[in-house]
C-alpha positions as CSV (number, residue, x, y, z in Angstrom):
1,X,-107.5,-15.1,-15.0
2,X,-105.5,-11.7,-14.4
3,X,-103.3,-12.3,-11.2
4,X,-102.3,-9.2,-9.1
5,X,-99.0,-8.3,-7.9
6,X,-96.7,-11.3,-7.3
7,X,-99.0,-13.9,-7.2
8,X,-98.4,-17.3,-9.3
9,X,-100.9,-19.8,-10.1
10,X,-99.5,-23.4,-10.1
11,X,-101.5,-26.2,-11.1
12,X,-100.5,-28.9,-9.5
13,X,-98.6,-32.4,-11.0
14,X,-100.8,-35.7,-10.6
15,X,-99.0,-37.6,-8.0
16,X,-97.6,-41.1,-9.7
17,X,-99.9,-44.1,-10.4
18,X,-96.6,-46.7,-10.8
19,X,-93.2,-47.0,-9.7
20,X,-90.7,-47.0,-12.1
21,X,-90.5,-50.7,-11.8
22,X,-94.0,-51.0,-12.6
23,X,-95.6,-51.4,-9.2
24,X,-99.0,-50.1,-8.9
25,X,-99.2,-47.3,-5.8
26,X,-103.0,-47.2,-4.4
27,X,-104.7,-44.3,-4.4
28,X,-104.4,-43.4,-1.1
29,X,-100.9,-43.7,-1.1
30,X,-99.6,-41.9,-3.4
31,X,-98.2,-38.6,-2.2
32,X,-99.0,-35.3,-3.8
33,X,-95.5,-33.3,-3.9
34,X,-95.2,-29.8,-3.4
35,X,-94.7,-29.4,-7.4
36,X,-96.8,-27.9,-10.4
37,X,-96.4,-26.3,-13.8
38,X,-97.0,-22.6,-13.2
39,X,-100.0,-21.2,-15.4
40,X,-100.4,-17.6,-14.6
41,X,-98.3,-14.8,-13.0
42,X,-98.7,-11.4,-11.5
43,X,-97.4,-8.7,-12.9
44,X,-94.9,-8.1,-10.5
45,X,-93.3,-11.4,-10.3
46,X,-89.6,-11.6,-11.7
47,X,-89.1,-12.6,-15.5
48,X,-87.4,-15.9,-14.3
49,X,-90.6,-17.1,-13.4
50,X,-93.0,-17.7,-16.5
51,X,-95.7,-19.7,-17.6
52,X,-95.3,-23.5,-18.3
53,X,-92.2,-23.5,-16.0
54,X,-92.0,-26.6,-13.4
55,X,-91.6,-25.4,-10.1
56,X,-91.2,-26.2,-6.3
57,X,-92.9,-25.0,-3.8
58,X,-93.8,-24.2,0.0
59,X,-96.4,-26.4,1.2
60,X,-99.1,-23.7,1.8
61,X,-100.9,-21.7,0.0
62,X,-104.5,-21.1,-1.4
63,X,-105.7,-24.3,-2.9
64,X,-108.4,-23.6,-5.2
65,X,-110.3,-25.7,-8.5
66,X,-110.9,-24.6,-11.6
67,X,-113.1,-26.6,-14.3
68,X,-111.9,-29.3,-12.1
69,X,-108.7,-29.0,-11.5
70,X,-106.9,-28.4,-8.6
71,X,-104.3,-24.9,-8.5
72,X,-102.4,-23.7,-5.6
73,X,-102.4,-19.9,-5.5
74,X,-99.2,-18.6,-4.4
75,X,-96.8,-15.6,-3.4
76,X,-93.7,-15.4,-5.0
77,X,-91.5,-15.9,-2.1
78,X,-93.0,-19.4,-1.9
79,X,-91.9,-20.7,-5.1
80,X,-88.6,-22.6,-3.9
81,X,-86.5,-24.1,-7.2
82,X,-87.4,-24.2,-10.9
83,X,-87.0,-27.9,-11.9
């Protein structure tokens, strides 16, 4: 996929199935974070932003799904923190 301008494709991170004590969190409980791994960017998006970086993010966006998983498509200016 060829992204235009600054537009970043983030796929986004599985919300957890456990606490870190171990405690199963039911499905419709878990929450699903503003957070992904980016996995293609536009050609005008800054160099500090590349693929495979972990990133933070406004809440909106274009969700779409590719081969099953779910991306948010996103401007640049919505991309908050590199984690």
């Amino acid at each position: 996929m060829k992204l235009l301008g600054n537009r970043i494709l983030v796929e986004l991170k599985t919300p957890e199935e456990k606490t870190e004590s171990g405690i199963i969190i039911l499905e419709e409980m878990r929450e699903q974070k503003p957070q992904g791994f980016i996995k293609a960017v536009g050609s005008k998006v800054v160099e500090n932003l590349k693929e495979g970086d972990e990133v933070m993010f406004r809440d909106y966006g274009q969700m779409i799904n590719i081969e099953g998983k779910d991306y948010m498509l996103l401007h640049e200016p919505d991309i908050l923190a590199i984690i």
